[in-house]
N, C-alpha and C positions, 0 to 999 in steps of 0.2 A: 693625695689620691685615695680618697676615701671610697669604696666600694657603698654606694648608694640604692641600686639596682637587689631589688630583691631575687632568687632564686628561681630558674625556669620553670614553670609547671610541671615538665617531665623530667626535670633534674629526678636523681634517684644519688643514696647515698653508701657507698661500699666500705666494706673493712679487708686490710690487707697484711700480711705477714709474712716473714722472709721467706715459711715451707708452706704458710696456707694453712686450714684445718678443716676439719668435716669435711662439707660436702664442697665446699670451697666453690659458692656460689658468694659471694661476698657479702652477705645480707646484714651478717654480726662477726663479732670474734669468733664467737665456735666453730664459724663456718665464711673463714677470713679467706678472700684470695690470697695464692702465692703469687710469684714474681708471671708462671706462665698464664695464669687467668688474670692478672692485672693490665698484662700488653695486649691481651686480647681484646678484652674492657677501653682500652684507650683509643684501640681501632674503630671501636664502634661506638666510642662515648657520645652523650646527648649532651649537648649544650647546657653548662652549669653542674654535671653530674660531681661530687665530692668524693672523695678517699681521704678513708683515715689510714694511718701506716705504724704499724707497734715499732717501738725502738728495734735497733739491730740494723744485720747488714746484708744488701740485697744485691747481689750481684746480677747485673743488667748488661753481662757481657755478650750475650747472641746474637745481640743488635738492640736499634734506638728504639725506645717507646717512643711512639708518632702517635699524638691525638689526631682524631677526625679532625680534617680540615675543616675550618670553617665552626669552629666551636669554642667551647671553653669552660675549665674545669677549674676544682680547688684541689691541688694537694695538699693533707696536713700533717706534719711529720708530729713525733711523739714529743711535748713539747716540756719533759718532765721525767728525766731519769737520761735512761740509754737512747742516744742519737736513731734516728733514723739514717742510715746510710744507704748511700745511690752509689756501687762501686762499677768499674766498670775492666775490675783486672782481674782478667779471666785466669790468669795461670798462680793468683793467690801470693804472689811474692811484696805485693805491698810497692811495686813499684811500675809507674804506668812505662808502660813498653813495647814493642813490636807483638801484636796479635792481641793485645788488648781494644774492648772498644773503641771507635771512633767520636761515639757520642751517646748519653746516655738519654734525655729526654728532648722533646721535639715538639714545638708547639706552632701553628698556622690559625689565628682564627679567623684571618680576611676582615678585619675592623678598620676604620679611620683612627685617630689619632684623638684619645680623648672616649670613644664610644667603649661604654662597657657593656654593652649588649653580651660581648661572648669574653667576660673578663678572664684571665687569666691569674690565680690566687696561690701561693707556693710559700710554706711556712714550715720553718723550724729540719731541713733535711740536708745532709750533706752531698754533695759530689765530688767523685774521688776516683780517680787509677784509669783518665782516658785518656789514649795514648792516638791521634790523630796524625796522617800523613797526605796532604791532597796540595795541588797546588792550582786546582781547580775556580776559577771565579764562581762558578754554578753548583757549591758542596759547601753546604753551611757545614761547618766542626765547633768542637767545644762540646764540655758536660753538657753545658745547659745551651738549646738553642730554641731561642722567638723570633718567631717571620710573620713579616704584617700581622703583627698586634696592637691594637690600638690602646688594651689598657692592660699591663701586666704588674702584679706585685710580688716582691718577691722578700720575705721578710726572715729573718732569724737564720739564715740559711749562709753554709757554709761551702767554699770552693777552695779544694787544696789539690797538689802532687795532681794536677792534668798533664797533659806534655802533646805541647803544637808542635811537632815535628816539619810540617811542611811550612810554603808561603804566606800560610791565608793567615795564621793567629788565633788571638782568643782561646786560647785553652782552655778555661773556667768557664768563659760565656761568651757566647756571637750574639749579638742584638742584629736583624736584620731589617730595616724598612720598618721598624715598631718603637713604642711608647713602652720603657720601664721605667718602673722605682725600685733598685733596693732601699733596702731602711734595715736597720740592725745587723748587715750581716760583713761575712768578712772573705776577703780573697788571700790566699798566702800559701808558698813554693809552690807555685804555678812555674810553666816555662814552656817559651816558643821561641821559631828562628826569629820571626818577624813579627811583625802588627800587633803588639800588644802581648804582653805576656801574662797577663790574664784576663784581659777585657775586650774582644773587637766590635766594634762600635760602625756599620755603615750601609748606606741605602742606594737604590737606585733610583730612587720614587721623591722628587720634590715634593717638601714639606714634611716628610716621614724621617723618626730617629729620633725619640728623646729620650733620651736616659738619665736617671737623677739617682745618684748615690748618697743617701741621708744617714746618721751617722754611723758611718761603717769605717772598719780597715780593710785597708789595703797595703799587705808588707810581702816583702822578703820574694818577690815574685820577680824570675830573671828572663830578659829578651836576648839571645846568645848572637843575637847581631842589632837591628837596630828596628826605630819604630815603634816608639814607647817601652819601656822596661813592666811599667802594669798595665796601661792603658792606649789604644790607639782608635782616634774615631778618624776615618778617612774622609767618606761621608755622611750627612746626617744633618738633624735640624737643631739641635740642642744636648750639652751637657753639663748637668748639673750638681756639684761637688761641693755638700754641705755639711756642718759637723763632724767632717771627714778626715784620720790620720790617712797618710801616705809616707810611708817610710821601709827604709831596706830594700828597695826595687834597684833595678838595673838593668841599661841595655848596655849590651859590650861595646857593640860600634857605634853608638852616637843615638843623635836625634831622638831625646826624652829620657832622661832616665828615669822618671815616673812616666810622663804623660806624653805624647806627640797628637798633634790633631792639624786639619789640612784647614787653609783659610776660608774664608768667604766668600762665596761667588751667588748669583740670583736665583740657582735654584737649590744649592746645599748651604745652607745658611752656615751651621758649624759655628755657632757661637755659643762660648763655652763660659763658666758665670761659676766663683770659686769663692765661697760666701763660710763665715764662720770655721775653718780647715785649717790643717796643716801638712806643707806639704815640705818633707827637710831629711836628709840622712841617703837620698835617692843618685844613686854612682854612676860614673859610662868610666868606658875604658877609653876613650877619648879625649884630646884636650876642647876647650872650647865649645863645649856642651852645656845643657842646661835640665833643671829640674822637668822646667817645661819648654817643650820646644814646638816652634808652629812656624805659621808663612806669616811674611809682611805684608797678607791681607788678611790678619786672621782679626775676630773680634771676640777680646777675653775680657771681660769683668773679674774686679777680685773686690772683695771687703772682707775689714777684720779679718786676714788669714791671713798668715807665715809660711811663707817661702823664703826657706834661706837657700844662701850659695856657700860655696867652700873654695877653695885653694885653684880645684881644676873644677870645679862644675857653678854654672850660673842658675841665678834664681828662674829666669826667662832669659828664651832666644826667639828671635823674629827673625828667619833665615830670610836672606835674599842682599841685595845689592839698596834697594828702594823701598820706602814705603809705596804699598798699591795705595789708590784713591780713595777705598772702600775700606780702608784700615780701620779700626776702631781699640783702642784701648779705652777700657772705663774705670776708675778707682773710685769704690763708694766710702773710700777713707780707713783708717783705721787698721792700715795692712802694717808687715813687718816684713820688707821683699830687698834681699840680697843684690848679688848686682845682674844688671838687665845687657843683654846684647841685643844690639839693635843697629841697624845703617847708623851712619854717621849723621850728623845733627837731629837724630831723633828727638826728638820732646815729648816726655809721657807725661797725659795731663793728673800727675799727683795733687792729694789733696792736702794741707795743712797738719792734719790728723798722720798721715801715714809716716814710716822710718822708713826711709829705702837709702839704698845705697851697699857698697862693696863692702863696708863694717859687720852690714849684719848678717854675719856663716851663721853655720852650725853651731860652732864654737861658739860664739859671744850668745847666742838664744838658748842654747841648750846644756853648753859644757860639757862634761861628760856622758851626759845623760842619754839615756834610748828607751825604748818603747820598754815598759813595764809589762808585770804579771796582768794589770788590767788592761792590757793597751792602750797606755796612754804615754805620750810624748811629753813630760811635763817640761816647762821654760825654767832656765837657772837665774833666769833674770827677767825683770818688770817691764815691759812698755806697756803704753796703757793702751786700752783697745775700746770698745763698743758695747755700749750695755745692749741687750735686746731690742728695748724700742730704738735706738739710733740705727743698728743696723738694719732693721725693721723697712725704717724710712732710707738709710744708705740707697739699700735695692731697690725700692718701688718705682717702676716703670722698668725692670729688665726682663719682665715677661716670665719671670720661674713659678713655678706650681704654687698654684694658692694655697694649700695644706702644707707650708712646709711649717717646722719649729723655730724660730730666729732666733729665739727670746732663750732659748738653754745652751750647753755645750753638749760634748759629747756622751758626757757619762748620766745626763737630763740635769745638770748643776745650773740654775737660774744665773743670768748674765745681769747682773744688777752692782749697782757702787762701780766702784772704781776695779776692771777685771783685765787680762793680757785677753787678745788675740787669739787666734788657732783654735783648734778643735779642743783642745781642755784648757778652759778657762781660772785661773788662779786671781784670789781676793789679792789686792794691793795690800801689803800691811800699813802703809800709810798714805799720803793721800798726795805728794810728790812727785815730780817727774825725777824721773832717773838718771836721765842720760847721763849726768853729772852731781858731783858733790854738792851738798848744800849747803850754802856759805851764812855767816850772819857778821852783825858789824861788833859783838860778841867774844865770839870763837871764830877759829879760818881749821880748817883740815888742810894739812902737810904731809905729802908724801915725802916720808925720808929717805929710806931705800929697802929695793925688796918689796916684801910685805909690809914691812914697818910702818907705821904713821902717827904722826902726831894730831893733838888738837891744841894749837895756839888761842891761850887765852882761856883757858881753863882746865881746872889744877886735876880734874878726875872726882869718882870712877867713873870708868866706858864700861858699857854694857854691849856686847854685839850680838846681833839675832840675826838668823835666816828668813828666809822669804815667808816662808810658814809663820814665823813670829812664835818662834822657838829661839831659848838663849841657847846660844853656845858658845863663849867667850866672855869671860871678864877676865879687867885690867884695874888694878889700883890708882896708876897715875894715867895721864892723858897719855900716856905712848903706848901702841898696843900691838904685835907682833898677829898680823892673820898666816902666819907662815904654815902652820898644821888644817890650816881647812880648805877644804877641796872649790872647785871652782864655781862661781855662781854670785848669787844677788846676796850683800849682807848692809845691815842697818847698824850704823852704831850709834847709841845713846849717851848722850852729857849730858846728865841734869831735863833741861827743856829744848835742847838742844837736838838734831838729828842728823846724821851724814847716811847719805848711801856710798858705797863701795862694790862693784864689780869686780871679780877677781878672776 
């Protein structure tokens, strides 16, 4: 979603600042709006008008900034030093609560789907400390809220510590009847009763609703009953989950502990398309849940992405008794998906390419591993996945936004040679499938017991390396104790010889 459309003619371009300065007409810094001539500004904004915004923290507790309906502006937050923050916690404790905002920005520009006549542009600013209660159908809540917008981007931007107190959801952000992209940005301890614990996603307008999260996180965000743990699209036309970790979410009671989304019917399409991701580590306080959970008429595409299961949580659930008619599962190959719930003699048409099944948790993909200092999920073990162009073609004809990236992972690492699945892509160190040992008429690898293993048929040394293709173990003769190293993908070398080992 490339903003194409040049600048309105009477766009006009503002500077703004936590207290303001000068004469606090907003023309420059010296004479930067504060927070009270910024919301004034937005009430009367001209279609396209921009704001720049100095680093620091703006408390937007009095109520929501609401642009003029029917328009469309750029915010730019400071995209180099200290955060722009959008707070919305009036009583300064750092924690969103009773009398805190309900919401802190508010956008309507009345566009179709696709027109960026009155674009919507939002870069590099935080949302933070709003504390919403409504149980209202007709009360959009959440930090950040879009109604009939037809092109919104939302980039570098950050949603933490909102609190959906009542039914509706979305704490971090409501998408109403409108077209979003994030891209770069991250949602994390967020928390609502229902619908999404930081993303509500739905329309009342056939055809309207897309939403595309390109590589972003999304962690650590709780739903305190059910209905997605980070995400819930009820209705809508499309969601799009690319590049993208999802991890550390949870709904208590059930249904999604990342995601829940409602199925397909002819005028809420709701087909949801999980392209280059990972989605693993995601909890319910439930048994018989799943990472993602939907209807058995819902229509989910997945390529090259990782969804695993665990002990009590499935990779997918398809709730219901039947498949409906209008069902559609699509696999563009290349996935690593745990175990599926679904009616009885279900058949999901998997591709060749894909691992699925009850083997692949957490555990056997990840080990002990979790989301790092860079947000990244990394695999403790190899399946092979999809270089760029394969999943390029995987997708083509699922209808997702023609500007998306295919071809990198999350951190922009090119998907080329032999690389895993999920949102952070890891180089094969060698060029082998994994699932199992690799034999020759040579050498055999022997498990003896434990860690222990032999290699029959040759005298030594073993060399053992990690996934990285780092040594971390030698052995003088062919027996070789992996007993001191932790769990994950290891190689060991005899001569011209190679075995993988899982441990």
């Amino acid at each position: 979603m490339t903003v194409l459309a040049s600048a309105p003619a009477f766009a006009a371009t503002y500077y703004v600042t936590p207290e303001g300065a000068g004469s606090k007409n907003g023309s420059n810094w010296d004479n930067a709006f504060g927070v009270a001539e910024f919301r004034a500004q937005a009430e009367a904004n001209a279609n396209g008008d921009v704001y720049n915004f100095a680093g620091g923290l703006y408390n937007l507790s009095d109520g929501t900034v609401v642009f003029k309906t029917a328009t469309g502006a750029t915010l730019k937050g400071n995209a180099d030093g200290e955060r722009t923050v959008f707070s919305g916690d009036k009583d300064g404790n750092n924690n969103p609560d009773n009398g805190d905002a309900n919401r802190l920005i508010r956008f309507q520009a009345n566009t179709k789907a696709g027109d960026m006549t009155n674009a919507v542009i939002v870069e590099d600013i935080d949302f933070t400390g709003v504390y919403t209660w409504t149980d209202s159908d007709d009360t959009n809540t959440g930090a950040f809220v879009v109604d009939n917008c037809g092109y919104t981007l939302v980039k570098g931007c950050r949603f933490y510590s909102n609190w959906a107190q009542g039914s509706r959801g979305g704490a971090a952000a409501t998408i109403f009847r409108s077209m979003v992209k994030f891209e770069n940005c991250m949602f994390y301890n967020n928390t609502a009763n229902y619908r999404g614990g930081a993303i509500r996603i739905y329309s009342k307008d056939a055809g309207k609703g897309d939403v595309t999260l390109e590589n972003c996180i999304v962690k650590n965000n709780k739903n305190y009953h059910d209905l997605g743990g980070a995400i819930f699209m009820g209705h809508g036309n499309s969601l799009n989950i690319v590049n993208t970790t999802i991890t550390g979410n949870s709904a208590e009671t059930g249904r999604g502990a990342a995601i829940y989304f409602n199925g397909y019917d002819a005028n809420q399409k709701r087909v949801v398309s999980i392209v280059n991701s990972t989605i693993a580590g995601n909890t319910c306080g439930v048994e018989d849940d799943a990472q993602i959970v939907t209807t058995t008429s819902a229509h989910l595409n997945v390529a090259n992405s990782i969804i695993t299961s665990t002990d009590e949580v499935a990779a997918v659930k398809f709730t219901g008794d039947a498949l409906a008619e209008s069902f559609r599962f699509v696999s563009g190959g290349y996935n690593v998906a745990g175990n599926i719930i679904a009616p009885e003699d279900t058949e999901l048409d998997w591709k060749d390419t894909d691992h699925h099944g009850s083997d692949y948790t957490y555990k056997y993909m990840f080990a002990e591993n979790i989301l790092n200092s860079n947000n990244v999920l990394e695999p403790a073990i190899f399946e092979l996945g999809a270089t760029g162009a394969e999943v390029t073609e995987a997708v083509a004809g699922w209808g997702m936004p023609s500007d998306l990236d295919l071809t990198v992972d999350q951190l922009g690492n090119a998907r080329t040679g032999e690389v895993t699945p999920g949102a952070y892509a890891i180089t094969a160190p060698m060029t082998t499938n994994i699932n199992s040992a690799i034999t020759s008429d040579e050498a055999e690898l022997v498990h003896i017991a434990g860690d222990i293993y032999a290699i029959n048929g040759y005298q030594g040394p073993v060399t053992v390396y990690n996934i990285s293709g780092g040594v971390v173990l030698g052995a003088s003769s062919s027996n070789i104790d992996l007993g001191r190293l932790g769990a994950g993908l290891y190689i060991l070398n005899c001569g011209n010889k190679t075995f993988k080992i899982a441990k």
